[in-house]
Wavefront OBJ file of the C-alpha trace (Angstrom):
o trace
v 75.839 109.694 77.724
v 71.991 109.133 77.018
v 70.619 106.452 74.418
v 69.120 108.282 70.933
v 65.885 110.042 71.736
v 66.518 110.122 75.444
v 67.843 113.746 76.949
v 69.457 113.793 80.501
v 66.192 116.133 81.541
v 63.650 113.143 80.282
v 66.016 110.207 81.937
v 65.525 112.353 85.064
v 61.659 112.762 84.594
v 61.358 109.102 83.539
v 63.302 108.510 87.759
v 60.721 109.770 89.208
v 59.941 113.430 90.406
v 62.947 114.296 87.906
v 64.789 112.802 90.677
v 67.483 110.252 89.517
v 67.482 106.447 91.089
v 70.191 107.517 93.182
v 69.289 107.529 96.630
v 71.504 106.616 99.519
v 71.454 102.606 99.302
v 68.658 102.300 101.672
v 66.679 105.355 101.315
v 63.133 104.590 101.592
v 64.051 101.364 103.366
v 61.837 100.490 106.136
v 62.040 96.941 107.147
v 66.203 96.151 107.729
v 67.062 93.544 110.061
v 67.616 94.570 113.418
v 70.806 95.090 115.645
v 71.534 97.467 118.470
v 75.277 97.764 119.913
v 78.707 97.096 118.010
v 79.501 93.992 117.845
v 78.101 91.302 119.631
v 74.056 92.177 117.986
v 74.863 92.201 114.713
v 72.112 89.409 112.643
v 74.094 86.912 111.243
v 72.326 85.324 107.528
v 69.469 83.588 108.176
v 68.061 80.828 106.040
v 65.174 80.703 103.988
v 63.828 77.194 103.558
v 62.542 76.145 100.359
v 58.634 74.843 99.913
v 59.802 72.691 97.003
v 61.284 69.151 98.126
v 64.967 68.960 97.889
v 66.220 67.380 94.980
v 68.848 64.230 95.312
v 71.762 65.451 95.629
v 74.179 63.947 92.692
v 71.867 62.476 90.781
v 72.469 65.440 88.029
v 75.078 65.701 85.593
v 77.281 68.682 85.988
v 76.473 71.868 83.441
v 79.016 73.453 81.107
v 78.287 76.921 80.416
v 78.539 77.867 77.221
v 81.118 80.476 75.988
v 79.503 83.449 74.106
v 80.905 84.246 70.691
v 81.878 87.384 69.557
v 78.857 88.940 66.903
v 82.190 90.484 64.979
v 85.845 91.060 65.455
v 89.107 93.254 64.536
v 92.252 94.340 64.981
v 91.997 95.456 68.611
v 88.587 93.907 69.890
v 86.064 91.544 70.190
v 82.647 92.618 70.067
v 79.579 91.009 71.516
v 75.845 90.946 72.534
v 74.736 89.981 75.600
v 71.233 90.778 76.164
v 68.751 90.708 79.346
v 65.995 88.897 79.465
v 63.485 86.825 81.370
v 63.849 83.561 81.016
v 62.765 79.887 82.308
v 64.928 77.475 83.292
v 64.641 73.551 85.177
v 67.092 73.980 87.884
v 64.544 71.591 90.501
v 64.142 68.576 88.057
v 60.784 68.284 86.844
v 59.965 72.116 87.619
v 60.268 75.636 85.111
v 62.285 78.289 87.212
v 61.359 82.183 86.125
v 65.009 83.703 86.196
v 66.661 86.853 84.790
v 69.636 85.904 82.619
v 72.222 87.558 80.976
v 71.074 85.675 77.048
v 68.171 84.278 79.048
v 70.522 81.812 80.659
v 71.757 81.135 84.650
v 74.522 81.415 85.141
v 75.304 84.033 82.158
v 77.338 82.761 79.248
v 81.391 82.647 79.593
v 83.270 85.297 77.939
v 86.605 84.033 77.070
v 88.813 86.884 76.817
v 92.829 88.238 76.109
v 94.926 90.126 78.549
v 95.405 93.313 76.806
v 92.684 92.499 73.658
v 89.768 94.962 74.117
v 86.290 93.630 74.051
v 83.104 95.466 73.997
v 79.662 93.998 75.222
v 76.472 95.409 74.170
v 73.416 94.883 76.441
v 70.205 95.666 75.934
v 67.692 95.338 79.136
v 64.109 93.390 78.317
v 63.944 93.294 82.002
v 60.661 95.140 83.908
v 63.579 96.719 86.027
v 66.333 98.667 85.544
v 70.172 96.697 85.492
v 73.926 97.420 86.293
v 76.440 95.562 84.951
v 80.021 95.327 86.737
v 82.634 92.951 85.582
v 83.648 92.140 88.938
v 87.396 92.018 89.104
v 88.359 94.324 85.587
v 90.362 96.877 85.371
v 87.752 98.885 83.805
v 87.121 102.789 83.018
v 84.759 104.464 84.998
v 82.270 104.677 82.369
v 82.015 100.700 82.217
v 82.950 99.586 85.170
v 78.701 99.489 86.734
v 78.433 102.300 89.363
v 75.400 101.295 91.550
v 73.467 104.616 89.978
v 74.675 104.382 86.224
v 71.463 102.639 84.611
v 70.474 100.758 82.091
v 66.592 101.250 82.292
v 63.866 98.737 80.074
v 63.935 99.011 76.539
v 60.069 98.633 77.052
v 57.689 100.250 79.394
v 58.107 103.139 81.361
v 60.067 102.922 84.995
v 59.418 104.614 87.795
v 62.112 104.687 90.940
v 61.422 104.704 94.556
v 61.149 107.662 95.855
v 64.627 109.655 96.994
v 65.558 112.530 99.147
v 69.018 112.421 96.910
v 69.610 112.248 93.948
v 72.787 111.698 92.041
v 73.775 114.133 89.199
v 76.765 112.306 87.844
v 74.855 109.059 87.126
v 74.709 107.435 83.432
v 71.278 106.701 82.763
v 70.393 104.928 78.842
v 67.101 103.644 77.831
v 67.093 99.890 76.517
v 70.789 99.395 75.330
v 74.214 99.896 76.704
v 77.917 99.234 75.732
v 80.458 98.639 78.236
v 83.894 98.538 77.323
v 86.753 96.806 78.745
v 90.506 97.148 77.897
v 91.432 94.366 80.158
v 94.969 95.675 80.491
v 95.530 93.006 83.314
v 97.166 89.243 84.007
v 94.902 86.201 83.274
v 92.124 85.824 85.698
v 89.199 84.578 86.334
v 86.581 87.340 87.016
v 83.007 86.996 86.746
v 80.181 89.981 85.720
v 76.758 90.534 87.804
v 74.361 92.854 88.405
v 74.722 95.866 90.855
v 72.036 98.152 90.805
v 71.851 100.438 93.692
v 69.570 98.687 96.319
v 68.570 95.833 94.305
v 71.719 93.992 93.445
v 70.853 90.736 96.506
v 67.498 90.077 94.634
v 68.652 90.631 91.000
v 71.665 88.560 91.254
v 69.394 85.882 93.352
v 67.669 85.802 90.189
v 70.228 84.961 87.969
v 72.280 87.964 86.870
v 75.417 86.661 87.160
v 78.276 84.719 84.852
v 81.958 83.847 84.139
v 84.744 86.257 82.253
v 88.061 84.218 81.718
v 91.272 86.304 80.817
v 93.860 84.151 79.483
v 97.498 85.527 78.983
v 100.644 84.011 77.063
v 102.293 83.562 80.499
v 99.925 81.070 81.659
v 99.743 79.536 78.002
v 102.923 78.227 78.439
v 102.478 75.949 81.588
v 101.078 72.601 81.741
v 98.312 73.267 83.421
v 94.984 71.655 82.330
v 93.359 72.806 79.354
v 90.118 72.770 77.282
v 87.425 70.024 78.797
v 89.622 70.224 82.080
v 89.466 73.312 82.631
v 86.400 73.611 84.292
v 84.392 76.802 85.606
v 83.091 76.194 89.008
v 79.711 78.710 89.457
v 78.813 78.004 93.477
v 75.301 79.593 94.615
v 72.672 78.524 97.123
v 69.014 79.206 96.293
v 65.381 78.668 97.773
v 62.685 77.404 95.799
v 58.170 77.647 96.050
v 56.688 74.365 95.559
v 56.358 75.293 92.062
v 59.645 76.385 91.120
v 59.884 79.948 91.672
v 62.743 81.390 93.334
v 62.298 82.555 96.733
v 64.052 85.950 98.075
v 62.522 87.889 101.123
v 62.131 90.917 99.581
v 60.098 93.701 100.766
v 58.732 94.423 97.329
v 58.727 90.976 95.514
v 58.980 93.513 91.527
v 62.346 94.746 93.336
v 60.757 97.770 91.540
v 60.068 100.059 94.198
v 61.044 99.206 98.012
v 64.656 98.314 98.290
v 65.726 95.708 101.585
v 64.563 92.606 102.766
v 61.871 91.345 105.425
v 63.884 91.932 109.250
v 64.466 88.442 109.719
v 66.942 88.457 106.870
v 69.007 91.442 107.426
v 72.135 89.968 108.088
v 71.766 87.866 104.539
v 70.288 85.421 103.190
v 71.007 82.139 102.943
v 69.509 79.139 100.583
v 69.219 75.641 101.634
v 69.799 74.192 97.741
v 73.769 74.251 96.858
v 73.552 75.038 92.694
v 77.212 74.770 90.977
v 76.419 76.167 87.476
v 72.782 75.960 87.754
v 72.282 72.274 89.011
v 71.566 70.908 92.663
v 74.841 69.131 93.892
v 76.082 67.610 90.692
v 77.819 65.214 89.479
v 81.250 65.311 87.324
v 82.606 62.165 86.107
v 86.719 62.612 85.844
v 88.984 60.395 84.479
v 92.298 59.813 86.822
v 94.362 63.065 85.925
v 94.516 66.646 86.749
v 91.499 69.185 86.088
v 91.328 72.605 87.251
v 88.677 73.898 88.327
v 88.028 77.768 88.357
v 85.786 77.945 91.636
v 83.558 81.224 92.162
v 81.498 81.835 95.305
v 78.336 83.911 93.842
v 75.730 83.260 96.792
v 74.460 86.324 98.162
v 75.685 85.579 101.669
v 77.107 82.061 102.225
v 80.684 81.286 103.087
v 81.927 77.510 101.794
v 85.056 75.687 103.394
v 85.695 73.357 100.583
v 87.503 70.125 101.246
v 87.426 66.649 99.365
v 85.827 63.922 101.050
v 86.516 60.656 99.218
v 84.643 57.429 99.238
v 85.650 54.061 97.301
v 83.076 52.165 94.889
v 80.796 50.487 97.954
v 80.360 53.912 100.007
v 83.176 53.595 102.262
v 85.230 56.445 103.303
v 88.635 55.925 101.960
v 91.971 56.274 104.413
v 95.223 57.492 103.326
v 96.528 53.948 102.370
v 94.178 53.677 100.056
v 95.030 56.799 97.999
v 97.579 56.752 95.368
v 99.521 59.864 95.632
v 98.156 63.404 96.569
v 94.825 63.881 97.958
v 94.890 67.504 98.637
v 93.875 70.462 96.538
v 96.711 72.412 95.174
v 95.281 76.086 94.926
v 97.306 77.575 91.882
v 95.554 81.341 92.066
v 93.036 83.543 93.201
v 90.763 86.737 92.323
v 93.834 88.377 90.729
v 95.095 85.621 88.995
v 98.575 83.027 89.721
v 99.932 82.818 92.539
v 103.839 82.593 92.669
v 104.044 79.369 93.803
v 101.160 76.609 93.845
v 99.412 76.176 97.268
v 98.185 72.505 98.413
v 95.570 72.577 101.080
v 93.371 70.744 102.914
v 90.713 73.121 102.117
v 89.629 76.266 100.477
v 87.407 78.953 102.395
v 85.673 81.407 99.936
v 82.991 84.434 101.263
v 80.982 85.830 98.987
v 83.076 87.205 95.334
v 85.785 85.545 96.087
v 87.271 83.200 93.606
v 90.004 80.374 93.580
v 91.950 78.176 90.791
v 92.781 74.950 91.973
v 94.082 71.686 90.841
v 92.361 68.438 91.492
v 94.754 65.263 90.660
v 92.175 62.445 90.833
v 94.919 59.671 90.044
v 95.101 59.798 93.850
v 91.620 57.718 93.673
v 91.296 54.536 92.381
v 88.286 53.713 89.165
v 84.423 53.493 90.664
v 86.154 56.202 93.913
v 83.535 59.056 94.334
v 84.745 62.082 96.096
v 82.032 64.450 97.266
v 83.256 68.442 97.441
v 82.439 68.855 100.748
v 81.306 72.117 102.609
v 82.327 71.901 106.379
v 80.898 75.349 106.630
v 77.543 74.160 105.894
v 75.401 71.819 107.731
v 72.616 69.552 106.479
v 72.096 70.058 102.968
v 74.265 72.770 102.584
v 77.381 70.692 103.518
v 78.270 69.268 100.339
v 78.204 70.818 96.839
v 78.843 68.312 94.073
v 80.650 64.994 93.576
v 82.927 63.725 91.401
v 83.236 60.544 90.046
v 86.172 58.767 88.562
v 85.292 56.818 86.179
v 88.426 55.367 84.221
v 92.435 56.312 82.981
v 93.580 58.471 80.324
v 96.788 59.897 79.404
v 98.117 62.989 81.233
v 100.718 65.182 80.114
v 100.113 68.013 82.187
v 101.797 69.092 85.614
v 101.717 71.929 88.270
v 105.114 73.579 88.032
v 107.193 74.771 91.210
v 106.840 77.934 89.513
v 103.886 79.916 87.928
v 104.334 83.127 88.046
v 106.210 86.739 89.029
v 104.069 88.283 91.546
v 104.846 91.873 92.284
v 105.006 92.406 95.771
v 103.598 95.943 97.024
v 106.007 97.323 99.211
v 103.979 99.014 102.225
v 106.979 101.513 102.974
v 105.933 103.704 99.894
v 102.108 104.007 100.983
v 101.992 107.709 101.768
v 98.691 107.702 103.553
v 96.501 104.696 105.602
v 92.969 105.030 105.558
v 90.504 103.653 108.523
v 87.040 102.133 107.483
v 84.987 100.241 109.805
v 82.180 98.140 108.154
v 79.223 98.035 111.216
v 75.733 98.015 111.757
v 73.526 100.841 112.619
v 71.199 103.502 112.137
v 70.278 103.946 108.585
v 67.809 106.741 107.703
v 65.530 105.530 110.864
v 66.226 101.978 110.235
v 68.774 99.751 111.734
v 71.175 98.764 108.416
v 74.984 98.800 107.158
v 77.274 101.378 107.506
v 80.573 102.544 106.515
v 82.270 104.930 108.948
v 79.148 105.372 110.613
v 77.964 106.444 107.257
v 75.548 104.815 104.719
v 76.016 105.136 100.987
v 75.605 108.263 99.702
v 76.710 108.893 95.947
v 77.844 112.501 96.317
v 79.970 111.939 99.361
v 83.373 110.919 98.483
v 85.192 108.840 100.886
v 88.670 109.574 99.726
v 90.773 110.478 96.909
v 93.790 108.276 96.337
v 95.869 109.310 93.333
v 96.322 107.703 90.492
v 99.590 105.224 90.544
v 99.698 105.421 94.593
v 99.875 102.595 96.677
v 97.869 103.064 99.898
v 97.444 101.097 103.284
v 93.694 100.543 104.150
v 92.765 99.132 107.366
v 89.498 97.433 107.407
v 87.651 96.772 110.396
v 84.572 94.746 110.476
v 81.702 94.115 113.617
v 79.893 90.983 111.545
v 81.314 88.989 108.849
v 82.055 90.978 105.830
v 83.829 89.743 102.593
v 84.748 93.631 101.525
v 85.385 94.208 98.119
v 87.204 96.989 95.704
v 86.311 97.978 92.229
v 89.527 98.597 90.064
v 91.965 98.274 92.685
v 93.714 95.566 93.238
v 95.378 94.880 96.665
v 97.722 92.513 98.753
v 96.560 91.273 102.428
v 99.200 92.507 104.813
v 98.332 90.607 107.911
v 94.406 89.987 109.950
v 94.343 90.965 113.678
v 97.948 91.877 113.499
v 99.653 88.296 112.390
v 100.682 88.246 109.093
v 99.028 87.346 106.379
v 98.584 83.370 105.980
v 98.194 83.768 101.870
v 100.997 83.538 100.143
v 101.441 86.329 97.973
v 98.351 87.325 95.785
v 96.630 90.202 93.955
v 92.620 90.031 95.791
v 89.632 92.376 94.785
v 87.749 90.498 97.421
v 88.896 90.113 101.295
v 86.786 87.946 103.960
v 86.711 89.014 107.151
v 84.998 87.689 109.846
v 83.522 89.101 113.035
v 85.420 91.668 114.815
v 88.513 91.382 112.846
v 91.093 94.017 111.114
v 92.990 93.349 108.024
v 95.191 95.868 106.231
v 95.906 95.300 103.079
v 97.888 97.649 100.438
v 96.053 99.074 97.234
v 97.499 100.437 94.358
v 95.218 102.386 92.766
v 96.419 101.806 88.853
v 94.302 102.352 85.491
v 91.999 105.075 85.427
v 90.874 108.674 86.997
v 87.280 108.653 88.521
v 84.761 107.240 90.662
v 84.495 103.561 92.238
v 82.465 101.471 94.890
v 83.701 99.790 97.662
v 81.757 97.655 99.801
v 80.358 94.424 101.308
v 79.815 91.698 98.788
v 77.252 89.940 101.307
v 74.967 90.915 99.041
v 72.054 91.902 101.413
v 74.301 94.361 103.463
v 75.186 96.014 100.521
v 71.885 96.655 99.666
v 71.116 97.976 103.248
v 73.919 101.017 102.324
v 77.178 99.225 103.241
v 78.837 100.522 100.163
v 81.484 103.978 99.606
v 83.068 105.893 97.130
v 86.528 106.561 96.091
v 87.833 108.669 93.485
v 90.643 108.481 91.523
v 92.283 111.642 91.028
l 1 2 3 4 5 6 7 8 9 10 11 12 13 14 15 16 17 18 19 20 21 22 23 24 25 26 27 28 29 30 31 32 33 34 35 36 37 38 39 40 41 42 43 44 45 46 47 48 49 50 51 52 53 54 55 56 57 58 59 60 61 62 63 64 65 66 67 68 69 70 71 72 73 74 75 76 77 78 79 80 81 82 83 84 85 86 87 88 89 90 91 92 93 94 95 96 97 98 99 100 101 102 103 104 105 106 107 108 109 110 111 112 113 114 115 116 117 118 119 120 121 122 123 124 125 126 127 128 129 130 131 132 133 134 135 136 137 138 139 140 141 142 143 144 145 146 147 148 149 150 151 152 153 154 155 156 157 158 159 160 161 162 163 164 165 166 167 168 169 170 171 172 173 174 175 176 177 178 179 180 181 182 183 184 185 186 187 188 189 190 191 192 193 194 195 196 197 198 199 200 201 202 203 204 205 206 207 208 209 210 211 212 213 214 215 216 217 218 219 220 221 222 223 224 225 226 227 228 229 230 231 232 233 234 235 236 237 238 239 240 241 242 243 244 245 246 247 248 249 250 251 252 253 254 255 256 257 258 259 260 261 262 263 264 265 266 267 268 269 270 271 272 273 274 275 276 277 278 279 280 281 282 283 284 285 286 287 288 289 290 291 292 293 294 295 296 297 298 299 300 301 302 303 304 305 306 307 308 309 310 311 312 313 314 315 316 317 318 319 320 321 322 323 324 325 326 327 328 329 330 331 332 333 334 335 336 337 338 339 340 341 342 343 344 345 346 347 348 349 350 351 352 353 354 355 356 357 358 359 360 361 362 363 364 365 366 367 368 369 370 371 372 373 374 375 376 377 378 379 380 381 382 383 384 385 386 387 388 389 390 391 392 393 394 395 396 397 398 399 400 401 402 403 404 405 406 407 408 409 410 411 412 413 414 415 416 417 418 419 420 421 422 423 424 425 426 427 428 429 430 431 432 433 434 435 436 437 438 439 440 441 442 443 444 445 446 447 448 449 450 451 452 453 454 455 456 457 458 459 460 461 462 463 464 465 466 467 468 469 470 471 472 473 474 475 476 477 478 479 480 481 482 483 484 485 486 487 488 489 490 491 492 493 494 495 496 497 498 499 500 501 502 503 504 505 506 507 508 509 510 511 512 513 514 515 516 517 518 519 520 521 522 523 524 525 526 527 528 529 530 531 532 533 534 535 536 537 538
């Protein structure tokens, strides 16, 4: 499909050379991060200091995104707009941020959605650069579902790509608006939609293009789990400002227009030394003493958090277990794929990059004027906390987390008719040391298998660095890591971490829809450097 007044033949000419932005990932790339032999070379992220001074951390109030409204509804499906723009924004108090934001905003307006209730989203790009939206998580027809190559070029100005020794012939390319659809034929979830153009999606999404899509079903309706101002999207990304404001990204062409990767230094992802949760540096949430859940979303490009709760009474001091008034733990309550059978309390909750978590906070566990600081033991300095909370009086609760809350399918791995290897490693990439798959960078022809549609399959994912791997439409179950069984209970993921030199399998059903999908790393900057695949759906 072309937009009116656009052939195929002109979308090609407009690419370039008649030569479709479709290269291998890194194709042109000349400046990847470094790393000889598999494993022990491989860069880890790297972080890029900020010029600006840091801003103190909790001394702004926590943002609530706003939901976008449908423009029009019907029987079947909600309809809305959800345009592209540049945009300026205070995120550093006292400074304007240039950002890219899906309605001009960062993060992206919430779209509150229905399990089985079709919505359609039309976009139009008044970006300089071309965009890719995938709704990370749907169940989504090919068409819709943002393949790296299928673009959505400027509605003004002409575009030219970098320059390709490939080209992609099955790519969707539209001039200036798009319509994706999605018939969200799955459980309540909480997914989330970003950009993922082919090379480009580390500096795009550092930008901004990224935000919240909530599916709600009628099973979930009917626990007592917090609702409305307790229910409370949790947007997690770490960013580097200039002394002025601007974002800083090392990328090796700072229009992300032409030359895809990032300076050497910053191969192995990169990593900001300002914690944002919906926009703001550390904030602050002031809770009353019941239960809020909290829908938490890693969306840095790189970072890993290990969230725990680190409470402190009214004067500072840390507070001990005789001190708390019932418990202090977080109950986790779902993940990517939605509920979990049974609730989960923790100690703490380790996301990688895409990966999501519901939880349950109870903060009648802390007495009135307690603060309790969301800490990240992953991080150091700055980067070791992400907000606070403060509790700041009573109020009547009538919700609870039930033994119960939900039927999870389990996949049984004795049907999977085939097991597919893929090791995620570094290496050569077109003359330059990048991200591979197989041994193979990203290539949009080559099809790196065919599963059938309705099969379950056993993948076993092996991994040289850390890599938080991720599927498009197919959602799996971790079997075990290294061999030992799986810690999780059971859970539908899109998104699996792994860390260095480790092997998970997991079991995929590949359900929905015939065609072509991505895998890759969601560490956004090896992704970029070609550590993506294709499967098809046949």
């Amino acid at each position: 499909m072309t937009a009116p007044g656009l052939s195929r033949r002109q979308a090609l000419r407009l690419l370039g050379g008649g030569a479709l932005a479709a290269a291998s990932a890194t194709a042109g790339l000349t400046a990847a991060a470094g790393c000889a032999a598999l494993p022990t070379n491989t860069p880890d992220p790297r972080l890029l200091p900020s010029d600006a001074p840091l801003p103190r951390p909790f001394a702004t109030p926590l943002p609530r995104v706003a939901t976008l409204e449908p423009v029009r509804t019907d029987a079947t499906t909600d309809y809305y707009d959800l345009p592209l723009r540049v945009a300026e924004q205070e995120i550093i108090p006292g400074l304007r941020t240039p950002i890219w934001g899906y309605a001009g905003q960062f993060p992206g307006p919430t779209i509150e959605a229905r399990s089985g209730r079709r919505i359609v989203v039309r976009q139009r790009n008044d970006l300089p650069v071309p965009a890719v939206t995938h709704l990370h998580g749907g169940r989504t027809p090919p068409a819709s579902d943002g393949y790296p190559t299928d673009l959505l070029l400027p509605a003004r100005g002409g575009f030219a790509s970098h320059a390709s020794h490939m080209t992609d012939e099955r790519a969707d390319v539209v001039r200036g608006v798009r319509r994706y659809e999605y018939p969200l034929d799955q459980r309540a979830a909480t997914l989330w939609y970003h950009d993922h153009r082919m090379d480009f999606t580390g500096p795009a999404v550092w930008r901004g293009l990224a935000g919240f899509c909530v599916v709600r079903d009628d099973e979930e309706d009917a626990l007592p789990l917090p609702r409305g101002d307790k229910d409370v999207p949790l947007l997690i990304s770490d960013r580097s400002f200039a002394e002025d404001g601007t974002l800083l990204y090392p990328a090796l062409d700072a229009e992300v227009r032409e030359q895809p990767g990032v300076m050497k230094a910053y191969g192995g992802g990169v990593l900001g030394d300002v914690v944002l949760v919906n926009g703001a540096p550390w904030p602050e949430l002031e809770v009353s003493r019941s239960r809020y859940r909290f829908r938490v979303l890693n969306a840095s490009n790189a970072r890993r958090y290990v969230l725990r709760l680190a409470p402190r009474s009214r004067d500072g001091a840390e507070l001990g277990s005789d001190e708390l008034r019932g418990e202090a733990r977080i109950v986790q309550i779902g993940t990517d794929g939605g509920l979990l059978e049974r609730p989960w309390p923790r100690t703490e909750i380790a996301l990688a990059s895409g990966e999501r978590a519901d939880v349950i906070i109870d903060f009648s566990a802390y007495p009135i004027g307690a603060t309790v600081v969301l800490a990240n033991v992953a991080g150091d300095g700055p980067a070791g906390q992400v907000m606070r909370f403060r509790v700041t009086g009573e109020e009547a609760d009538d919700t609870a987390v039930p033994s119960r809350l939900s039927q999870v399918e389990r996949l049984d791995p004795a049907r999977a008719r085939v097991t597919r290897d893929f090791r995620f490693e570094s290496g050569e990439v077109h003359g330059h040391t990048g991200w591979r798959i197989n041994g193979k960078p990203f290539d949009p022809a080559r099809m790196d298998a065919r599963p059938r549609l309705g099969a379950t399959e056993i993948w076993r994912l092996t991994t040289d660095a850390a890599h938080p791997i991720h599927l498009h439409l197919a959602h799996f179950q971790v079997l075990s890591i290294d061999g030992e069984r799986a810690e999780d209970p059971v859970a539908w993921k899109d998104t699996v971490d792994l860390g260095a030199v480790q092997t998970a399998e997991i079991a995929v059903r590949f359900g929905g829809y015939r065609g072509r999908y991505a895998f890759h790393c969601h560490n956004l900057e090896h992704e970029d450097m070609a550590m993506m695949a294709n499967f098809e759906v046949i």
